[in-house]
Structures are given as C-alpha cells and as structure tokens.
N, C-alpha and C positions, 0 to 999 in steps of 0.2 A: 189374556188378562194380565197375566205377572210379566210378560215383555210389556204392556205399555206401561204396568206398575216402574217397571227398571229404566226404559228410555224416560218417563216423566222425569224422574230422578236426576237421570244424567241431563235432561233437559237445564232443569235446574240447576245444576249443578255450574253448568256451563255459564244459563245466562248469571248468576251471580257471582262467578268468576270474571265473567266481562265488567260485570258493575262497582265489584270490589277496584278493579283496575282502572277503569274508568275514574272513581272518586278518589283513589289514590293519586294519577296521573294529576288531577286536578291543585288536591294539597300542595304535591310536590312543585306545580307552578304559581302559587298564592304563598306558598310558605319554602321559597328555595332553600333558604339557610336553617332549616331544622334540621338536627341529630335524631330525633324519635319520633316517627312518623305515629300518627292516631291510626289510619289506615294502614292493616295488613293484609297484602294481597297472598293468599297460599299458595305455596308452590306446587310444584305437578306431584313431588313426592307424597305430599298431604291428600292432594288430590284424588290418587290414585290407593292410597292406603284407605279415605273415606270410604272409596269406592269398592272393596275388596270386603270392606267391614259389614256394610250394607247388604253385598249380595252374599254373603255369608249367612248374615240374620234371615234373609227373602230364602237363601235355598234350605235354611232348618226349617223354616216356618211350612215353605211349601211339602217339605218330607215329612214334617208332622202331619198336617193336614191330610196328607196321602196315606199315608198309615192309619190314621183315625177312619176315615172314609171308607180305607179298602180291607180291615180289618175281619178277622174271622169271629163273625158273630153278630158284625156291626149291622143295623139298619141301612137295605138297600131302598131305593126310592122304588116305587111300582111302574113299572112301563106299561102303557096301553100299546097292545101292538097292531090295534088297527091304528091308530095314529101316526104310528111310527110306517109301515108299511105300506098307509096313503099319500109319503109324501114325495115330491116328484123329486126328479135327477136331478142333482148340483154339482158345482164348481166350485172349487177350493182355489180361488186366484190372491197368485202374492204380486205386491204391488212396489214397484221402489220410486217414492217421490223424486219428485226433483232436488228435492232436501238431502236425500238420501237414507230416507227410514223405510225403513219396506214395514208393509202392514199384509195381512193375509186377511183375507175376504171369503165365507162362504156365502154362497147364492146361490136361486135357483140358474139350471142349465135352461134361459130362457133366450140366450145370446149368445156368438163363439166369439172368441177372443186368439190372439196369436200371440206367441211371445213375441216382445218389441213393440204391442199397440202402442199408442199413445191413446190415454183412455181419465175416465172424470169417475173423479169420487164422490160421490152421491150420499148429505147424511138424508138418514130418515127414521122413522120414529122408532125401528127395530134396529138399527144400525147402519153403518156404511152402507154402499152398495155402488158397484162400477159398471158404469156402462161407457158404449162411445159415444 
C-alpha cells in the first residue's frame, strides 16, 4: 500500500515534469526572443529535494501509525482462528512489468510459476492476480 502510495507519486511527479517541458519547449518556439519565460521547468535538484521531503512526511506518518497500532495497551483486532487456519497455501509473487515497476502479488498456490515466466496481470474484484 505505501509503495504504490510512493511510486503514484513519482508517477506523477514525472509525468508533470514531461508536461511542464513539453509546454515550456513550446513558449520557447512561439516566443524565441523572450528574456522571462512564464514556464518553469524544475530542475533535477528540485526534484529530488521534493522528493526527499515527501518520503520524509510518508516515513513519519507510517512510524506513527505503527506505534499507535503496535502500542502497549492499544486495541488488537480479534482474529478468528478457524478462519485463519481454513485458509489454503499461497504465493507471494513479485512481478517486474515491462515498465519496470515490480508489484508483489499474494494468491492462492493454485498454479506454479518459475522465475522468468512471462505471465498476465489479472485485475478483479479483490485485487490483482497472475496467471499464465
């Protein structure tokens, strides 16, 4: 959950650094002879100090949040342990698209898989799921 929190981010982050360049590029050939462009595209320094600042905020938030949760005294949720102990063997598969974003998948062990498959991401109503 807090990695796709962090890649949406950088997702973003990216596509509007394409965009900001993109409509800068443009100015810059509609308006050659400006001294002070309306479009500022950020540098990487910006970028990456954004960037720094953000996972700063996401890693205090998520240590709070863990401390409140795992706290001595706090409300534990109740487990049903036939629930838990009816349920069948899985698979913890991590994925690296083609993109280049790896996602990790648990499913049931209803299927084998090999490192190197080439394999399909499956959404559905609980989540992903991969099959071949």
């Amino acid at each position: 959950m807090y990695n796709h929190l962090i890649e949406t981010f950088i997702d973003a982050q990216t596509a509007a650094w394409r965009h900001y360049s993109a409509i800068a590029a443009t100015e810059k050939r509609l308006f050659a002879d400006m001294s002070d462009p309306a479009v500022r595209v950020p540098g990487t320094g910006e970028i990456v100090e954004e960037l720094r600042r953000t996972y700063s905020v996401l890693a205090d938030r998520i240590i709070t949040k863990a401390r409140q949760q795992f706290a001595i005294g706090a409300a534990r949720p109740v487990v049903d342990r036939k629930s838990v102990l009816s349920h069948h063997a899985g698979l913890e598969i991590v994925v690296r698209t083609n993109a280049g974003r790896t996602l990790v998948v648990a499913q049931p062990d209803d299927q084998k898989f090999a490192p190197g498959d080439h394999v399909l991401l499956v959404s559905t109503n609980s989540g992903l799921r991969v099959t071949h």
